[in-house]
C-alpha positions in Angstrom: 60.9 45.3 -13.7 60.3 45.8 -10.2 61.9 42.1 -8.9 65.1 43.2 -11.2 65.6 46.3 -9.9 65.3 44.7 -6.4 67.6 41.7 -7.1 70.4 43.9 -8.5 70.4 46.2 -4.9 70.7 43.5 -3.6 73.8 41.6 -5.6 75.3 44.9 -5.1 75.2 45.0 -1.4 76.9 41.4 -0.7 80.4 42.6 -1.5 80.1 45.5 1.0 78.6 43.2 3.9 81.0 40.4 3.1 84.0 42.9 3.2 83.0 44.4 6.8 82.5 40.5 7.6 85.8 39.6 7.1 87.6 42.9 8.5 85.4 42.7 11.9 88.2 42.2 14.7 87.4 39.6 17.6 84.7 41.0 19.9 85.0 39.6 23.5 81.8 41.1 24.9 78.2 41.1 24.7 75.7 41.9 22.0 72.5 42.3 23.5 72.6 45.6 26.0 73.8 45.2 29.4 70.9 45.5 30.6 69.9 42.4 29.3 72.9 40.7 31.3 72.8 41.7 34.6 76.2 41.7 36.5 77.0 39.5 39.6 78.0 40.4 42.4 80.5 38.2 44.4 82.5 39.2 47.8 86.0 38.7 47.2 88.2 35.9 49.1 89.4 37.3 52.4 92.9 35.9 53.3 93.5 38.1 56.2 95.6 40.9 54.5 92.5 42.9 52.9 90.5 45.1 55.0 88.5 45.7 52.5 87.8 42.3 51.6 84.2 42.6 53.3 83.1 44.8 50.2 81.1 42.8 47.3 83.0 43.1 43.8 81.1 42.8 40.8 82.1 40.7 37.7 81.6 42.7 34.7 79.2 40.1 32.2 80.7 38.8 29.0 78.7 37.9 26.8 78.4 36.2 23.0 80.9 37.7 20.7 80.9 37.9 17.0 84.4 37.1 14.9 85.5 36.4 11.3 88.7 35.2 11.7 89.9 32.1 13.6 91.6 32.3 17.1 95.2 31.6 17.4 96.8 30.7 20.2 100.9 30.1 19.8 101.5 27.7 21.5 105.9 27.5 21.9 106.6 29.1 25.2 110.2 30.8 24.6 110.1 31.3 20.8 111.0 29.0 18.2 112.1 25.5 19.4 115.2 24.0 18.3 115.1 19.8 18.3 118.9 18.7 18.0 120.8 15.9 18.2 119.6 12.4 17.1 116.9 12.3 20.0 114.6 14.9 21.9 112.2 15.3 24.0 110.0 18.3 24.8 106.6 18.3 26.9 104.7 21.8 28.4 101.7 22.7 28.5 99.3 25.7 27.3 96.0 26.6 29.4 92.9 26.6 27.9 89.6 28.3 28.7 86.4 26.2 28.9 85.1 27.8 25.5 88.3 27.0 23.6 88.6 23.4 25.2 84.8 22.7 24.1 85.5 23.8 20.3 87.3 21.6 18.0 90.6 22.9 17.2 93.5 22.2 14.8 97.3 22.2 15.6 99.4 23.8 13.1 103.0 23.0 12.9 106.1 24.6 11.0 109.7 23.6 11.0 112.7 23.3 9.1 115.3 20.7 9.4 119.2 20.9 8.6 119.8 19.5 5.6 122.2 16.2 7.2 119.2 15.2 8.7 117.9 12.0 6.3 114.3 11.8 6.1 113.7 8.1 5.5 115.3 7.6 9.4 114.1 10.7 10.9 110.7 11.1 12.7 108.8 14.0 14.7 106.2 12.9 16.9 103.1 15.2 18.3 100.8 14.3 21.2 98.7 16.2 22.8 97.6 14.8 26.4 99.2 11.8 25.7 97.7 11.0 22.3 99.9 10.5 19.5 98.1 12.7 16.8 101.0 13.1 14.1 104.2 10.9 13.2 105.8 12.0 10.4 108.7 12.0 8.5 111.5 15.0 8.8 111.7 16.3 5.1 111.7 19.9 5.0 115.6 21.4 4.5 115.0 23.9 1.9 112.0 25.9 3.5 109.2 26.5 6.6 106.7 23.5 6.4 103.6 23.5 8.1 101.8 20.5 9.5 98.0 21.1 9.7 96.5 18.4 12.7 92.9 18.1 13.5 92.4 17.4 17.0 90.2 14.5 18.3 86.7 16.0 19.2 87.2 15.8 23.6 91.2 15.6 23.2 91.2 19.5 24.6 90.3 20.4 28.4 89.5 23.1 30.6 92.7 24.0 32.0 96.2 22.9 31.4 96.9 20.5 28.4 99.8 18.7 27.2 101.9 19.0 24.5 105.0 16.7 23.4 107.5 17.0 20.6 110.0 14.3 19.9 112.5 14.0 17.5 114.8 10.9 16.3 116.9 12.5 13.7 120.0 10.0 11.9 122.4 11.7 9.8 122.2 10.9 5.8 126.2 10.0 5.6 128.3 10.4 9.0 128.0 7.9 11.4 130.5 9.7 14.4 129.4 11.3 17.2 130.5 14.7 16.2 128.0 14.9 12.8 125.0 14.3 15.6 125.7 17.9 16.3 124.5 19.0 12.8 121.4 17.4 13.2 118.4 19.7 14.2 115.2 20.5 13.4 113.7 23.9 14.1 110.0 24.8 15.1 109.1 28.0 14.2 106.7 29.9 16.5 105.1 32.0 14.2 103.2 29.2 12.3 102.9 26.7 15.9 99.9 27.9 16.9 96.4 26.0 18.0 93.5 27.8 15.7 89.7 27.9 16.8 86.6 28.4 14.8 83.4 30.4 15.6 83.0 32.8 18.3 82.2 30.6 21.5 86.6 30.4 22.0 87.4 34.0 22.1 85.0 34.4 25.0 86.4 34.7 29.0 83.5 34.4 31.6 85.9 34.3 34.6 88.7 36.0 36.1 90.2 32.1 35.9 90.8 33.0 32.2 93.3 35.5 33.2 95.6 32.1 33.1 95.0 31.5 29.4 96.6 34.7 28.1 99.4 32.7 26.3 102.2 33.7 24.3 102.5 36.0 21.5 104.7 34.5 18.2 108.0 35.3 19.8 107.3 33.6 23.1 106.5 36.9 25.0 103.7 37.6 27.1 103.2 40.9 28.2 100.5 42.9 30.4 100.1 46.2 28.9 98.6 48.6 32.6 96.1 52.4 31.1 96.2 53.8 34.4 95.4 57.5 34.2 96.0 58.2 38.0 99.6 56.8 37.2 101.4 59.0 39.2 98.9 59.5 42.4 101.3 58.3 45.0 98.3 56.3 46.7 98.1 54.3 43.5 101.6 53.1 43.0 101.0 50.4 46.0 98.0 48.4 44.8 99.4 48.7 41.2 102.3 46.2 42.4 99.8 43.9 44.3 97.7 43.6 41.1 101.2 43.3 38.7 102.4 40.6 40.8 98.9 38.7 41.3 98.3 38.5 37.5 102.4 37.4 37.0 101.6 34.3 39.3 98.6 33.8 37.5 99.8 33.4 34.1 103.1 32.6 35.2 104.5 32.5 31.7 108.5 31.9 31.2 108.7 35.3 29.1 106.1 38.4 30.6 106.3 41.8 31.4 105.0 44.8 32.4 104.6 48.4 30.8 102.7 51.5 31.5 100.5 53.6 29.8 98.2 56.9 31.3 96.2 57.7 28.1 96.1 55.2 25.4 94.4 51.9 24.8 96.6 49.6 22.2 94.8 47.0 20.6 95.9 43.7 22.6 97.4 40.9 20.6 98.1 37.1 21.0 100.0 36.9 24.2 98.7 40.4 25.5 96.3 41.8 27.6 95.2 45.2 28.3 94.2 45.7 31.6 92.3 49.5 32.5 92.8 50.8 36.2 91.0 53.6 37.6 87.8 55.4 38.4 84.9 55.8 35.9 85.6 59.7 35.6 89.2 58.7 35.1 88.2 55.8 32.3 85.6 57.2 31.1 87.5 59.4 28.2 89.5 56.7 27.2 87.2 54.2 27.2 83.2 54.0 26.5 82.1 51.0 27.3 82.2 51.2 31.3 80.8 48.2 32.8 77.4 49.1 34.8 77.9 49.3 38.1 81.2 50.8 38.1 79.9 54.4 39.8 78.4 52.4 43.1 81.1 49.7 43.9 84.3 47.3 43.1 83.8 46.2 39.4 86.5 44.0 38.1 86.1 41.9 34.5 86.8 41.7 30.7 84.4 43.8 28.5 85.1 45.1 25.1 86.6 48.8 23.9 83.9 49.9 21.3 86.6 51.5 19.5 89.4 49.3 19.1 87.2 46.6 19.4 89.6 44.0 21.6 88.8 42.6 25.0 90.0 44.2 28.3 90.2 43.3 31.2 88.7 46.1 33.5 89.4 47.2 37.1 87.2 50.6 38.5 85.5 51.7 41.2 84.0 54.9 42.3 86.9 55.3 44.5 90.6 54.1 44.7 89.6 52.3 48.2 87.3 50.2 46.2 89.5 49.9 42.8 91.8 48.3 45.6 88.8 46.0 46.6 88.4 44.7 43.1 92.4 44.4 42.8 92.0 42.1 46.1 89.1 40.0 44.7 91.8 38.9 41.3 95.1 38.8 43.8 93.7 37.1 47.0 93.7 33.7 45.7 97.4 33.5 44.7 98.4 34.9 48.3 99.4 32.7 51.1 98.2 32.7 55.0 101.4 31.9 56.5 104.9 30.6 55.4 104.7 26.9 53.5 107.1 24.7 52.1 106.0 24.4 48.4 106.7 20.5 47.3 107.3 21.7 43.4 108.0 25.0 41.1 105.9 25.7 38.8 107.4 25.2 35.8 104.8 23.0 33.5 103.8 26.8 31.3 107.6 25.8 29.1 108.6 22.5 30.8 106.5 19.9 32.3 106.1 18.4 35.0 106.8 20.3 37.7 110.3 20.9 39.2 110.3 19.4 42.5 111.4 21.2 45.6 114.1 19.0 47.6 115.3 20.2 51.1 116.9 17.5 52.4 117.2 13.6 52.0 115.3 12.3 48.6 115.2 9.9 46.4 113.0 10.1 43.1 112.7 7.8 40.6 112.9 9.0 36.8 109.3 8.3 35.8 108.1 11.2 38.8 110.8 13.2 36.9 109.0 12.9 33.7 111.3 10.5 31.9 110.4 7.3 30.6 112.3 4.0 29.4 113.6 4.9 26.2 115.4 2.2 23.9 117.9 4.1 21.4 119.6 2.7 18.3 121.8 6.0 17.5 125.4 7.6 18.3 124.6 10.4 21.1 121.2 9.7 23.6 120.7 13.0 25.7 117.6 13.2 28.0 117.1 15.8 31.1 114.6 16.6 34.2 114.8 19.5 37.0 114.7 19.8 40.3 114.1 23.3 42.7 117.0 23.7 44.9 116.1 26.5 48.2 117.6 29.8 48.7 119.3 29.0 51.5 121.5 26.1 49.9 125.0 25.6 50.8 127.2 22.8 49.4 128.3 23.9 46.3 131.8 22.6 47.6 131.6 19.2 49.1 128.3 17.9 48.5 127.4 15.5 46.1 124.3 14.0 44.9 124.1 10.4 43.4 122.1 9.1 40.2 121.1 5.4 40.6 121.1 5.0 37.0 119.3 1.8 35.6 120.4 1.1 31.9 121.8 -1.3 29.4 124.0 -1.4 26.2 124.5 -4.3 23.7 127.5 -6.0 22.6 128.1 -3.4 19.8 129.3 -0.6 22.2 132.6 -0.5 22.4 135.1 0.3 25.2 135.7 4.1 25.3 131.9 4.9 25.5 131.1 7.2 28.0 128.0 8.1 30.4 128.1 12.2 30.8 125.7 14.0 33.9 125.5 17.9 33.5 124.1 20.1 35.6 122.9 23.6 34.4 124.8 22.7 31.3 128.3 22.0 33.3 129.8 19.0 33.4 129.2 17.1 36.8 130.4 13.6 36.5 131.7 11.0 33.4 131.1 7.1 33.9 133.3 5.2 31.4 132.1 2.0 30.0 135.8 -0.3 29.9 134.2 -3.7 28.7 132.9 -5.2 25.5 130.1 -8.1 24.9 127.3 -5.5 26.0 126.2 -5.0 29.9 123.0 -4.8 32.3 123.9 -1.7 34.6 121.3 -2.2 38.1 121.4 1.1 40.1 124.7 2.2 39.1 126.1 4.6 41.2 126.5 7.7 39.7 128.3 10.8 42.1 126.8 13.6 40.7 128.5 17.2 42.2 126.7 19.9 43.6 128.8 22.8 42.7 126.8 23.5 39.7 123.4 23.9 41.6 121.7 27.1 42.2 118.8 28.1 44.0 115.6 27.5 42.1 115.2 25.4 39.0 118.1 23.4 38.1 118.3 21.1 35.2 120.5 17.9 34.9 121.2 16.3 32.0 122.7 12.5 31.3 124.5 12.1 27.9 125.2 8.6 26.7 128.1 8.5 23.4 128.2 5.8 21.9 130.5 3.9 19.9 130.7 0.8 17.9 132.7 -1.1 15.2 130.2 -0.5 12.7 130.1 3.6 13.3 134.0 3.7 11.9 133.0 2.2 9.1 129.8 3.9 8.5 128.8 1.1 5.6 126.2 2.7 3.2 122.2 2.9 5.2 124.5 2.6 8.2 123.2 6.0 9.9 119.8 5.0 10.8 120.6 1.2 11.8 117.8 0.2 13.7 119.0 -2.2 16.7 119.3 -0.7 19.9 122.4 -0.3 21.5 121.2 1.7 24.8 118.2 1.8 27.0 117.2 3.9 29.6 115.0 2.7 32.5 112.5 4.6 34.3 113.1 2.4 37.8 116.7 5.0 37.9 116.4 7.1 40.7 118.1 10.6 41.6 119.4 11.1 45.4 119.7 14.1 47.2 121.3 13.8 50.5 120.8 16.4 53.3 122.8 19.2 52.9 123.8 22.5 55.3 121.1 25.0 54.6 121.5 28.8 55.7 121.3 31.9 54.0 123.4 34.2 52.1 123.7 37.8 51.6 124.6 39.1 48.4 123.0 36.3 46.8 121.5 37.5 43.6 121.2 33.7 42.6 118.5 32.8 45.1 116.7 35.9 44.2 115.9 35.4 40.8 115.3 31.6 42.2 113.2 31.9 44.7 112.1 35.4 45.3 114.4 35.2 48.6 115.2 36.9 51.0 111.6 39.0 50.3 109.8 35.6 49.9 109.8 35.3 53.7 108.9 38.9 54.7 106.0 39.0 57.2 106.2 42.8 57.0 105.7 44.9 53.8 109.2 45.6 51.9 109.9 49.0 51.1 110.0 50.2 47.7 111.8 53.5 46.7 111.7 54.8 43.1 113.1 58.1 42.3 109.8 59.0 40.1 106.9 58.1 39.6 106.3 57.4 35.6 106.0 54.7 33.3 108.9 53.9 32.8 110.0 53.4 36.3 106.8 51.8 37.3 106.8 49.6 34.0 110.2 48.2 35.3 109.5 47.8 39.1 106.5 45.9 38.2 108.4 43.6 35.8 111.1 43.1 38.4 108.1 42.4 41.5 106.2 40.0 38.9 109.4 38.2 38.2 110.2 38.1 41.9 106.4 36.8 42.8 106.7 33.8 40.5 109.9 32.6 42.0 108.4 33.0 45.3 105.0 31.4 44.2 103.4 34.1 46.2 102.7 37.8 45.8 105.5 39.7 48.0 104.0 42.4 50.4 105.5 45.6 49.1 105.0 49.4 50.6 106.3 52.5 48.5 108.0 55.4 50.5 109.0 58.5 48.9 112.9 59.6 51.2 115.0 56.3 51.7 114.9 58.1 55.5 112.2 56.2 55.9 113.7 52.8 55.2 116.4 52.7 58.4 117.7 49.5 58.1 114.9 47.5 56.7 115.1 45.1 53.7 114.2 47.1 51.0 114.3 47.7 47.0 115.3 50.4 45.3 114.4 51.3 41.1 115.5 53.8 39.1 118.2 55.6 37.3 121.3 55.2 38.7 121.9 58.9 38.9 119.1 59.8 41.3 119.8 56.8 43.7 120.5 57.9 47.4 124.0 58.2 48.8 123.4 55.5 50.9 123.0 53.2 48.1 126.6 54.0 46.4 128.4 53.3 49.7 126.3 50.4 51.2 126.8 48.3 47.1 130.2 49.4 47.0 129.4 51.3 43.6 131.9 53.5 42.5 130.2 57.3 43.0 132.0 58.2 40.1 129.1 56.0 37.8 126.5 58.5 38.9 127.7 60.8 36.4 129.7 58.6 33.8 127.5 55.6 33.5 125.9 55.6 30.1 126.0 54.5 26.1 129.5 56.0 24.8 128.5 59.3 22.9 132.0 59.4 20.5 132.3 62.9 21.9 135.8 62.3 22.8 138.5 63.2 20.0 140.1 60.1 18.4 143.1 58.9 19.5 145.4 57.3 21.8 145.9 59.4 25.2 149.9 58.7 25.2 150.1 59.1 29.8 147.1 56.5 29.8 148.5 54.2 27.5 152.0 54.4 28.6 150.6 53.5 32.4 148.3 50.5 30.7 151.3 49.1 29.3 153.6 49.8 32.7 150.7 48.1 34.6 150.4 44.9 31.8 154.2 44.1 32.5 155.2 45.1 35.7 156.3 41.7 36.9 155.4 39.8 34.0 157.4 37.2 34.4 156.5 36.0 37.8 153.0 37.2 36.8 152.8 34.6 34.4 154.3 32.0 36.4 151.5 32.1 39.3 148.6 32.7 36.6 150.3 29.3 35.4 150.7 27.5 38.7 147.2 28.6 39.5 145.9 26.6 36.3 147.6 23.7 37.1 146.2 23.6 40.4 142.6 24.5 39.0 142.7 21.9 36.2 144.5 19.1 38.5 143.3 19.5 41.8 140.3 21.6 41.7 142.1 24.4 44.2 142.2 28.1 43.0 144.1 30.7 45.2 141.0 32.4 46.3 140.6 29.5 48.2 144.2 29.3 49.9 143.2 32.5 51.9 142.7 33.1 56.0 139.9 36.0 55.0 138.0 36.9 52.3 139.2 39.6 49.8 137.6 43.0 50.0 134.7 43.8 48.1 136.6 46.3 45.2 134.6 49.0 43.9 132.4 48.5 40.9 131.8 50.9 37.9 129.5 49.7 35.2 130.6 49.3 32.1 129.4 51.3 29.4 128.1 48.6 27.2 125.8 47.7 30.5 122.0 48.6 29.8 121.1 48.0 33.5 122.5 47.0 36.9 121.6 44.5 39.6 123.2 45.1 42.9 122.7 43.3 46.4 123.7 44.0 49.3 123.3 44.2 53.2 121.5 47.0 55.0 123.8 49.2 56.8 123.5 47.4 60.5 123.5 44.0 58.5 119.4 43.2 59.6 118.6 43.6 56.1 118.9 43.0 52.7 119.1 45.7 49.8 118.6 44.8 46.1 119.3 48.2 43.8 117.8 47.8 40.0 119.0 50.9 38.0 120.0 52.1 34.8 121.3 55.1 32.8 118.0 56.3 31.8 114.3 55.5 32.7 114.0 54.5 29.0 117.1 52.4 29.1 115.3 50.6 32.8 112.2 49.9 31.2 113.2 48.1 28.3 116.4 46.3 29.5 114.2 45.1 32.9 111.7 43.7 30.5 115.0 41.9 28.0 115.8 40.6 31.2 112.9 39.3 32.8 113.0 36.6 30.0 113.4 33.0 31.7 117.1 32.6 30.1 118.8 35.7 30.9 116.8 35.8 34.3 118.6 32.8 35.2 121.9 33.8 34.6 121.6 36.2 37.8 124.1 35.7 39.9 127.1 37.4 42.7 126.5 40.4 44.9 126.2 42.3 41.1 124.9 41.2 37.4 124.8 43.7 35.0 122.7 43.2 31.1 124.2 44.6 27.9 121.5 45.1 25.6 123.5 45.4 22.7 124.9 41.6 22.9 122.1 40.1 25.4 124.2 38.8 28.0 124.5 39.1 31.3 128.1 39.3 33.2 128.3 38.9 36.8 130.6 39.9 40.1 130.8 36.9 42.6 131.2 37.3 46.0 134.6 37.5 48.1 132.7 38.2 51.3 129.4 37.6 52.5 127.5 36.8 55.7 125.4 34.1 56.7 121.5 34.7 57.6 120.2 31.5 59.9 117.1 30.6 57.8 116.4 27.1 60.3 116.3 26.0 63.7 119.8 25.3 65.0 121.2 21.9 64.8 124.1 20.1 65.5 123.6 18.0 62.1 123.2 21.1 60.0 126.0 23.6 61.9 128.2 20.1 61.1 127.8 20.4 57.0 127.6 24.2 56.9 131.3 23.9 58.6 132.0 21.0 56.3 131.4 23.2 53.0 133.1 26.2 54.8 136.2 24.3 55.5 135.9 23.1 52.1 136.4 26.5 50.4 138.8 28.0 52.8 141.3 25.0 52.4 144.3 26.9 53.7 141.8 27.6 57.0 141.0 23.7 57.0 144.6 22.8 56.5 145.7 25.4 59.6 143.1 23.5 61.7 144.3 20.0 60.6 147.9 21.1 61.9 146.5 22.7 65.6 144.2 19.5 66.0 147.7 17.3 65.2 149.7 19.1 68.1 147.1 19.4 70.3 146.7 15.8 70.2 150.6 15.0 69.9 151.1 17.1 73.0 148.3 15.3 74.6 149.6 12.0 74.1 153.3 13.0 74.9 151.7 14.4 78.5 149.9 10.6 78.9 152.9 9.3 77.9 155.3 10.9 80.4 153.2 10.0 83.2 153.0 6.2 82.6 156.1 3.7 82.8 159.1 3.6 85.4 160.5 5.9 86.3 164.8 6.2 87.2 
């Protein structure tokens, strides 16, 4: 009776202890007592900029943790991933920590394909460091289907691993080049993801591991600050430092920053919560202090007892040594002195690494990532990058050349084209005029420059391809199988020298390349008209953003007047409203936006007001006929000889004065300081709400990108960014002077101020007429 009684207890207990099993979240610290695991100590790197450096930091233990579910870590870098056209490409990588890399893993893949994309000729290819581990067939148009992949025991590493996607898609019953636009095939983030077992992956021993915080299922990362000092003045400064550190770290295509003084939210994939402050300031929000944190520097990931998720931890009995610990994470990414970086990190969402070109170079496809690729279909399309600097200057005359190695068969047909984009413009069209097929041996290809921009630049090369058989697109025809292109690696890409010096407003280079702040020895000032999370949530966003295009954190001091700027390169955050006179008049902002700037409130009555509309119209036809006649003669001149009237000026127009729309979310201004030593860059919005959350919409690597003028302005409500170029600026000398680079900054000058260069042309001709009429009249007889 006894055993019975006994045996049911216990058949009654395993649902409860298998229920708590399997609602247990992940657990990234240890389960023996601290005590048990005593912490390290370890003095911090000292790269000259920390005097504090000297002061030991301990490394808070992690230990075993216990989990339930498996780890996922989404893997797609921006989001869902769209393979189109009949051939594609895509290779990045995702970091791994030495736990997850020593674990066996599975890949998981979903997609959905358009349904013009026939399955028997379509294939998607996975690798994963350069082993092909699926290669199936493209057969999923009516719904999501997921591709489960068990990774080779040893195929992962510590570290950065590869991952490649290719797609050969052939239309089921079109066989011109316009139905290759209908082909895609979609990879859906939420269900891409690399999935661990057991608990040995979810742990981070090192501060190393801050690198494999990943991406969330939307292709965000996004560092979520529980600083309860918040807004101590003396906190504001290191706060940046340590923002900027862990954005170079990561250096994900997608993160952010935001700001929290008394909550811990559970962290997610592609999040990490990081806790700054003392242990009396911690202490109530969090109870699992790491020992050691009342006597020194203690910076590490333990685990919050009540949510349960890993954080990573930075205290200190003292804000001198929570700046200590902040030193011992940001130290490594700093640099000792101004150096030339040979790439751009870019392998996080595109691999390999963009390479930095300053002058003469020649690079041949295969150290470009491409490889010889032999294509049977109607449209090829493959791409690489390249960085360009800050201080690059031949957008107008320059032109780089693509040796392009190739072949097509006998079957392409006169009227095929070779396309070269840059950034997505057309740069360059090669037409192929004979038949019977061709061997093309470092084919010249002039490539302009105008479409180049400081930092990473991508060109394409498009190959269309047409044949006999394609206009009469015979039944099976779409996925013929004989190649009719190929695409060597031996090509090469040429950049010549070209005039390099500095401009200012250049909003461009500074999304680039951090510049001009990515070459300040000194500390840059920072003003912010408060101090909360919101403001500090966006400045942070904005400095991380600007750190990863420098490749370096950039030395930033807060000052609380703009007094105390004088003429300085600085940066000013905030709402647009509290910005200093100073700031209106030296952007040429209107002052007017101060007060008017902001989301339309419908307050106004209905209606037409009948003065305003009466001068709208007055202004719309007020010499509309001749009007139209230069808007046309300026087209003509645009479309046929690449000459716009901007150009056919002796000076530069006036900068006008700008008021933001009211569909604009937030404002980027540049602009010179007011003796014209310096360089001011003015983030702002209507509201501190409307800064932090546009800041972070923008911080994204697409719309970042699109930076670009002396102002850029994001619209939340459509996600787009709209710029003002430049009609005057002022050049910053950035090298040593040389008669080779003063002679092609002059070259591209002339070349936008034709009118100027046509002026000079004519004073050079009588100078040398009346030159040789003066030899002239003294040789010969005379009566």
């Amino acid at each position: 009776m006894t055993k019975a009684v006994i045996l049911a207890l216990t058949l009654l207990a395993l649902p409860a202890v298998s229920l708590r099993a399997q609602t247990l979240p992940f657990d990234m610290t240890p389960e023996r007592p601290a005590s048990d695991s005593p912490a390290v100590t370890v003095p911090p790197e000292d790269h000259g900029k920390n005097p504090l450096g000297s002061q030991p930091v301990t490394v808070a233990p992690v230990a075993e943790t216990v989990i339930t579910e498996p780890l996922r870590r989404y893997v797609l870098p921006e989001g869902s991933l769209g393979l189109t056209g009949e051939f594609e490409d895509r290779l990045w990588s995702v970091y791994l920590t030495p736990q997850q890399a020593a674990t066996g893993a599975k890949l998981n893949l979903g997609y959905q394909n358009s349904i013009f994309v026939a399955p028997e000729t379509s294939r998607l290819t996975v690798e994963v460091n350069n082993t092909k581990i699926a290669d199936e067939a493209i057969r999923s148009p009516e719904s999501i289907s997921d591709l489960g992949l068990n990774l080779p025991k040893d195929l992962l590493k510590p570290g950065s691993n590869l991952i490649r996607l290719r797609s050969s898609q052939r239309h089921r019953t079109d066989c011109s080049v316009q139905s290759t636009y209908e082909l895609w095939s979609n990879i859906d983030a939420e269900k891409t993801y690399l999935s661990f077992a057991g608990n040995e992956p979810l742990t981070m021993q090192s501060l190393d591991d801050i690198k494999a915080i990943g991406v969330d299922e939307s292709g965000l990362t996004r560092f979520n600050f529980v600083v309860p000092a918040l807004e101590q003045p003396g906190s504001t400064a290191p706060l940046m430092r340590l923002s900027q550190g862990l954005a170079v770290l990561a250096d994900m295509p997608n993160q952010s920053f935001s700001f929290e003084t008394n909550k811990v939210t559970p962290s997610g994939p592609g999040e990490m919560t990081v806790l700054v402050g003392t242990p009396t300031e911690l202490s109530p929000l969090f109870a699992s202090l790491p020992d050691g944190a009342a006597s020194g520097p203690v910076a590490g990931f333990v685990q919050d007892a009540k949510t349960g998720m890993p954080v990573l931890v930075i205290t200190g009995p003292t804000w001198q040594a929570i700046r200590s610990a902040i030193e011992s994470i940001v130290a490594p990414t700093d640099i000792t002195a101004p150096v030339r970086r040979d790439v751009i990190t870019t392998q996080r969402w595109r691999a390999p690494d963009a390479p930095f070109l300053f002058s003469n170079t020649r690079l041949p496809f295969s150290q470009l990532g491409l490889k010889t690729e032999e294509f049977s279909g109607r449209r090829f399309r493959t791409d690489f990058t390249i960085g360009i600097p800050s201080d690059f200057y031949a957008a107008s005359y320059g032109e780089a050349v693509i040796l392009l190695d190739a072949a097509y068969s006998s079957a392409v047909m006169p009227g095929s084209h070779i396309d070269i984009y840059v950034n997505d413009s057309i740069a360059s069209t090669v037409p192929i005029t004979s038949s019977g097929g061709g061997l093309l041996r470092h084919l010249p290809i002039n490539v302009t420059m105008r479409h180049l921009r400081p930092g990473v630049n991508t060109i394409a090369i498009e190959g269309i391809l047409e044949t006999e058989s394609d206009k009469v697109c015979a039944p099976g025809a779409t996925g013929a199988d004989a190649p009719r292109f190929a695409v060597f690696d031996t090509s090469e890409f040429h950049m010549p020298d070209f005039a390099r010096v500095g401009q200012l407003p250049n909003l461009a280079a500074t999304a680039g390349t951090g510049a001009p702040y990515n070459r300040s020895v000194e500390p840059v000032p920072l003003f912010m008209d408060r101090i909360d999370a919101n403001t500090l949530s966006a400045a942070a966003t904005f400095l991380g953003r600007l750190a990863t295009g420098a490749g370096h954190p950039v030395a930033v001091e807060t000052v609380a007047s703009p007094a105390l700027i004088g003429n300085r390169s600085a940066i000013f955050i905030g709402s647009l409203s509290q910005m200093p006179q100073m700031v209106f008049t030296q952007m040429n902002i209107s002052e007017a936006s101060r007060n008017t700037w902001g989301p339309d409130t419908g307050a106004q009555a209905q209606g037409v007001n009948t003065q305003a509309a009466y001068d709208e119209w007055r202004d719309k036809l007020k010499g509309g006929l001749f009007s139209r006649q230069i808007s046309a003669l300026e087209g003509w001149l645009k479309q046929n000889f690449d000459i716009t009237l901007t150009s056919l000026r002796f000076a530069p127009r006036s900068e006008s004065s700008f008021m933001p729309s009211n569909a604009a979310s937030l404002l980027l201004a540049q602009a010179s300081s007011p003796d014209g030593t310096g360089t001011w860059t003015v983030v702002a919005a209507p509201t501190g709400k409307e800064l932090r959350e546009s800041m972070q919409a923008l911080s994204g690597h697409t719309p970042w990108a699109q930076l670009a003028g002396r102002i850029s302005t994001y619209e939340a409500g459509t996600k787009t960014v709209q710029t003002v170029p430049v009609n005057s600026f002022k050049f910053i000398p950035t090298q040593p002077g040389s008669f080779s680079n003063y002679r092609l900054i002059a070259a591209n000058w002339l070349s936008t101020n034709i009118l100027s260069y046509a002026v000079l042309l004519a004073v050079l001709a009588v100078i040398l007429g009346l030159a040789t009429a003066t030899m002239l009249s003294n040789l010969g007889r005379r009566q």
